[in-house]
N, C-alpha and C positions, 0 to 999 in steps of 0.2 A: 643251597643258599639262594635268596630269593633277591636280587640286584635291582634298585629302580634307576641304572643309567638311560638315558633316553635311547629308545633305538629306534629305527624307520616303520611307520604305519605299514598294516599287512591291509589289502585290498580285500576287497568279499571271496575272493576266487579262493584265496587261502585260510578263509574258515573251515575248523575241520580238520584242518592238515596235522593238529598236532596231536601226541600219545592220546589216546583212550583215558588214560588216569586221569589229565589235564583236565581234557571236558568232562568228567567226572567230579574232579576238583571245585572246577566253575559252577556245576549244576547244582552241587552241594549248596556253594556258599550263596547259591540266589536264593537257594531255597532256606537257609538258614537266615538270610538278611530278611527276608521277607516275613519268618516266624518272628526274631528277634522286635524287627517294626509294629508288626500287629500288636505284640505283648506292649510296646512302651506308649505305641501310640493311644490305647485306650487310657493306660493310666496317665497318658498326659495331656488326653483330652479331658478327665475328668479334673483334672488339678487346675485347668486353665481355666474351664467353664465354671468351677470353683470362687476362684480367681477374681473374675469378671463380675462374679454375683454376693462376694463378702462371704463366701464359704470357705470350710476346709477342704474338705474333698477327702479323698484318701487320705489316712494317717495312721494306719495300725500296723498292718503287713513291713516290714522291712524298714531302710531308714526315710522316714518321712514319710511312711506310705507308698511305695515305689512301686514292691514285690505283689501289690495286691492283683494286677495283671494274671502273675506267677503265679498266684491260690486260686483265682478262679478257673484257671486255664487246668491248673488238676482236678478240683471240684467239680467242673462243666461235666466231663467223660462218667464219673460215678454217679449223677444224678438219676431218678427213674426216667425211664424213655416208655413215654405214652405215644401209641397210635392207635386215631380214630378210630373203631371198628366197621366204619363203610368206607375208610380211604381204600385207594389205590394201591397197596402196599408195594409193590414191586419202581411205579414211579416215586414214591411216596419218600421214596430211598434214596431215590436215584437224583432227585431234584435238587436234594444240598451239594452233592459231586459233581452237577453240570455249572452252578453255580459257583463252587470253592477254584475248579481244577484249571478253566481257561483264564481263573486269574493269573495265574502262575506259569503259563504259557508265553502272554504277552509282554512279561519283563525278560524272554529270553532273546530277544533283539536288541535292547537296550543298551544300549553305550553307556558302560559307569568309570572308563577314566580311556587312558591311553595304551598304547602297546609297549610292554615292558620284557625284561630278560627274565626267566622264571625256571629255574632249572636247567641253563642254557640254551631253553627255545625261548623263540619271540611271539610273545601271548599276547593275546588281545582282548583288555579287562569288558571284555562281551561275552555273553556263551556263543552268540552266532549272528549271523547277519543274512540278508536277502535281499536282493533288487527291488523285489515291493514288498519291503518289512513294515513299513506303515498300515497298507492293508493286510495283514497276519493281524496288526493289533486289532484293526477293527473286528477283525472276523473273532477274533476270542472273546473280544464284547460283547458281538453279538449273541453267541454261544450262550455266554454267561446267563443271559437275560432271559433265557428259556425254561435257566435252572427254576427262576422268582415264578414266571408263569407257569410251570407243571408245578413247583409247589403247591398253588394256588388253588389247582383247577384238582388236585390231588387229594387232598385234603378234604374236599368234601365237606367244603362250611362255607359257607356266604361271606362272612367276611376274607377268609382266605381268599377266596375268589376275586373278589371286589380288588383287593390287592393284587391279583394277580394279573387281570385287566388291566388296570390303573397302567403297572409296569408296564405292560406290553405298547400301548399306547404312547406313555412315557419314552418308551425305546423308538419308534418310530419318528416320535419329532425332534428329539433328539441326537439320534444317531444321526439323522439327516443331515442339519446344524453341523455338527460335528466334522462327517466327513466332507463337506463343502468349504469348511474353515481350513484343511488340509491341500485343496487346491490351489492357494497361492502359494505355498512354500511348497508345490512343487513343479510349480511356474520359475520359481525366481533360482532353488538349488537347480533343479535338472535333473534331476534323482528322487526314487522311493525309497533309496537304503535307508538307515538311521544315522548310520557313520557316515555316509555322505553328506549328508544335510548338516552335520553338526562339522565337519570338516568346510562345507561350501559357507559355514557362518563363519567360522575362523577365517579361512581366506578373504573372504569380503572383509571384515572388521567391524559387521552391522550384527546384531542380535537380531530376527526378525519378527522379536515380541517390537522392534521398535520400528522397523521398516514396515510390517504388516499390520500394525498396532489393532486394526477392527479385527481381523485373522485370530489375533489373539484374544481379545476379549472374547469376542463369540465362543472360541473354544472353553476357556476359562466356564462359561453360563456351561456350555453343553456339559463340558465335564463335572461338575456340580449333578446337572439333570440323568446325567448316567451313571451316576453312584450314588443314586437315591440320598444325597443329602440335604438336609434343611439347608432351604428352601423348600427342593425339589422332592421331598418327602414323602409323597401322596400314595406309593404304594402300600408305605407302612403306617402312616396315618395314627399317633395311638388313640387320637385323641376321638378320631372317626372309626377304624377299624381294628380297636385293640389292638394288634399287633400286624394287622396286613397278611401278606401271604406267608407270614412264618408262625402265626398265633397258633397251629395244633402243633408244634414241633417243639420236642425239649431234649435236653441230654444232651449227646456230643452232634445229633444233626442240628439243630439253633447254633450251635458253638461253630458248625462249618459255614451257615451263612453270615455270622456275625467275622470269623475270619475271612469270608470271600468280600465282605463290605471293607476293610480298610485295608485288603491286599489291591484292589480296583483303587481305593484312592493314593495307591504309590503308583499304581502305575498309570492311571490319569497324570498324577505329579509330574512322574520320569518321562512320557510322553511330551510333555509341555517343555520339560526342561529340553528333552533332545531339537522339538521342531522350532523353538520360540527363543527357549534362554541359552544357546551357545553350546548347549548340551555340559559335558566334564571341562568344559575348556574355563580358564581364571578371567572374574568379570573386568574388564575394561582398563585400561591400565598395568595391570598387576603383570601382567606376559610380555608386556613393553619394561619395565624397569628392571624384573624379575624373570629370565625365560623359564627357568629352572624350576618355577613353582607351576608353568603350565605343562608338564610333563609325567610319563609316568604314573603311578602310585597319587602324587598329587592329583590328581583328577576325582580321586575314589572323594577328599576333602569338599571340592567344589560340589561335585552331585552333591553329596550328602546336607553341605549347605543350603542349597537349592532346592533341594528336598525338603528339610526343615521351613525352608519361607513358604513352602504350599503348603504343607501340614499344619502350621498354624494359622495359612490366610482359609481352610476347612473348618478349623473348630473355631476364628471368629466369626465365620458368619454363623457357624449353629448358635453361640454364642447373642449374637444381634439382632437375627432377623429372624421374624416368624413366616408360618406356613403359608406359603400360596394354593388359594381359592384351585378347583379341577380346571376351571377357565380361564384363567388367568394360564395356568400352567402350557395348554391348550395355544391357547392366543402368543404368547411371548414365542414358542414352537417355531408355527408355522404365519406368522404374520408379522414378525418380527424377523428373529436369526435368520429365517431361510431368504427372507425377498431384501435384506439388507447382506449378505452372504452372495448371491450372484450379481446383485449391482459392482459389490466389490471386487470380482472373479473378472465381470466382465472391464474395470476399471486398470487392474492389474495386468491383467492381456492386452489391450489396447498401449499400456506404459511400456511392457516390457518389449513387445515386437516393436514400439517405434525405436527403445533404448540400445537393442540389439542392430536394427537395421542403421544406426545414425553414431551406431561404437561410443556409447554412451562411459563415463564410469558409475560405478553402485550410488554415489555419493547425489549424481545428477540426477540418477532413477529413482531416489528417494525424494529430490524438490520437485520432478515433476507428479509424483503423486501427489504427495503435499500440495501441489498448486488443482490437483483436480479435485480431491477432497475438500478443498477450500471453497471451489467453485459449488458444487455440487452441497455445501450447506447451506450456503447463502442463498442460493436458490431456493433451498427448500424452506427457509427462514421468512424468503419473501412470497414465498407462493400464495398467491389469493386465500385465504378461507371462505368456509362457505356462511353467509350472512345472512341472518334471521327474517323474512319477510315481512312485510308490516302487519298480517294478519297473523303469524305467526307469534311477534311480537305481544299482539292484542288480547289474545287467546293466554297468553301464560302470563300475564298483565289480571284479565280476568279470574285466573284459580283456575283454566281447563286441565285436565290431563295431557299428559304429554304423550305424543306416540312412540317407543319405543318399539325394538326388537326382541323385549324381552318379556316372558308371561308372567305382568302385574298383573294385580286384580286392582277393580277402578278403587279410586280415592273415597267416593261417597258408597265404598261398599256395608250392607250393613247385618251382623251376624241374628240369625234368626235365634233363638233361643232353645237350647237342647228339650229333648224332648224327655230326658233323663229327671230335668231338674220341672218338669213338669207334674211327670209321675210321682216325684216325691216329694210335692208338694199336695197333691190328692191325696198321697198315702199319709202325711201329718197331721190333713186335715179331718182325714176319718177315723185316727186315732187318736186325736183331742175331741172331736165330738162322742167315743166311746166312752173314753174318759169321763168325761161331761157327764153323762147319761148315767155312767156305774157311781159317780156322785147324790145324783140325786137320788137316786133308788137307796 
């Protein structure tokens, strides 16, 4: 019989400890939430983007269209499975496994409630935990990302390819972004565990999507650009590269990238939720009036919640916003997240060593950032720009061209005339004069 009375938090040293069935148990059921999610989330991406655009969406499969998930997910495995005749075959294979399998790796640290009595031991609704479990997740990302580019490079097609560049690129400025956004929360917890951090937000009483607020947007961008979602779409491109680095792939290998695409965005989600939103713990309020609902079994409720507001704050932006330009994608990267990302690291450090050395409380370490962010806009609100010279002025006053960094052709450029439409203009005019000729005769 399965009890949800509260019992006492097990520390990292006692993962592990319990029967063999147990984490068997656990490994099942990640493994089954995470099938379970892929299946609903498609059809209820497509019902929302529906939605949004005055369509039906799905409505045939089951009630209301629900189960259509469920037909394509049997239909996917029986279709024909074509490969190229000059791929790779051996990566060719191997590229949707490196892709599908580290997704499913990195939700095994994750914190989805609290520790409960579960057959008389005290379980802890985690498969496992580690000292530096946040770095486990990136290394599974990055794993992941390998899978897109040997597709790519495997496939033995140009656009494949293109796409599988794109990714790889994509994954550097990105991941970058990402794991520099992860440095202040764990400046402020003290800890890389996952349970730690989502415990050190509890004890504080701060969420630190709201103490580290830039921490978190930046992540938010990064994880978007590392699940290849619109926006950040550019390795699948359809509209550029057919289908990116998955266009020769059909049957059940397409079906294992399209499952490692929205298994990465639970776990982007469930990341955000563990470093940002308080992790399984009840929002604000609710653990104060109520202890009893931040406990236990109640925690599986909160993720799942929480998980739902990112799953749908995904499919609104596919929903709203179109595809970013390769440069722009580029540019936002590394000129952007990354030099706004250590100003903030190095602002955070500087708050928290005087906060520690002057036994500050959390509450005071949040207005003195607040007071340095404050400064640090104003600043940059007032900082001189740079202003047009009077010759400068004169010249684009005039209609001169403008110098740029970027390869225009000048304004008075003027196209010479094909030499195509030359030749068949000789050629019309020696067949009206045959013409002519066989006239008169």
């Amino acid at each position: 019989m399965i009890i949800a009375d509260p019992v006492p938090p097990i520390s990292i040293d006692q993962f592990g400890s319990e029967p063999i069935w147990i984490v068997l148990i656990k490994v099942v059921a990640v493994f089954a939430f995470l099938m379970v999610m892929t299946i609903f989330m498609i059809t209820f991406e497509r019902k929302l983007i529906a939605r949004m655009q005055f369509r039906l969406g799905p409505n045939r499969h089951g009630p209301n269209g629900w189960f259509q998930s469920i037909a394509d997910a049997i239909k996917l495995p029986f279709k024909e499975e074509v490969i190229p005749a000059m791929a790779d075959k051996f990566v060719f294979a191997l590229a949707p496994v490196l892709a599908a399998f580290p997704s499913f790796l990195a939700l095994a640290v994750t914190p989805f409630g609290g520790t409960v009595n579960m057959f008389g031991y005290h379980v802890a609704l985690q498969l496992t935990d580690l000292p530096v479990a946040v770095l486990w997740v990136l290394v599974c990302s990055s794993i992941g990302v390998y899978g897109v580019v040997l597709a790519g490079w495997s496939s033995n097609s140009t656009y494949s390819l293109l796409g599988g560049l794109r990714s790889a690129a994509q994954m550097i400025s990105y991941e970058v972004a990402m794991g520099l956004s992860f440095v202040a929360v764990f400046l402020y917890a003290g800890t890389l565990s996952t349970s730690g951090i989502v415990d050190a937000q509890a004890k504080g009483g701060w969420w630190y999507a709201i103490i580290l607020l830039p921490s978190f947007v930046i992540y938010v961008i990064s994880a978007v650009g590392e699940t290849n979602r619109i926006p950040f779409d550019l390795p699948e491109a359809e509209g550029e590269l057919v289908g990116g680095y998955h266009t020769e792939y059909t049957s059940l290998k397409f079906g294992m990238f399209f499952l490692a695409e929205y298994v990465n965005m639970v776990g982007v989600s469930s990341l955000a939720i563990t470093l940002f939103l308080g992790g399984w713990h009840a929002p604000f309020g609710i653990a104060t009036l109520w202890p009893f609902l931040d406990t236990g079994y109640w925690g599986l409720l909160w993720y799942f919640a929480k998980l739902m507001a990112f799953m749908f704050f995904f499919v609104w932006l596919r929903g709203t916003l179109p595809r970013l330009r390769y440069d722009q994608l580029m540019r936002l990267g590394w000129k952007v997240l990354v030099p706004i990302n250590l100003a903030w690291i190095l602002v955070v450090s500087g708050v928290q060593t005087f906060a520690l050395a002057s036994h500050t409380t959390p509450q005071q370490r949040l207005i003195y950032i607040g007071v340095v962010v404050v400064v640090v806009i104003i600043a940059v609100l007032l900082w001189p720009s740079k202003k047009e010279t009077p010759a400068e002025a004169e010249s684009l006053e005039a209609g001169a061209p403008v110098k740029t960094n970027y390869p225009i052709p000048p304004m008075d450029l003027v196209v010479p005339p094909s030499p195509r439409l030359a030749r068949t203009a000789v050629t019309a005019a020696a067949t009206t004069a045959e013409t002519t000729e066989a006239g008169k005769a």
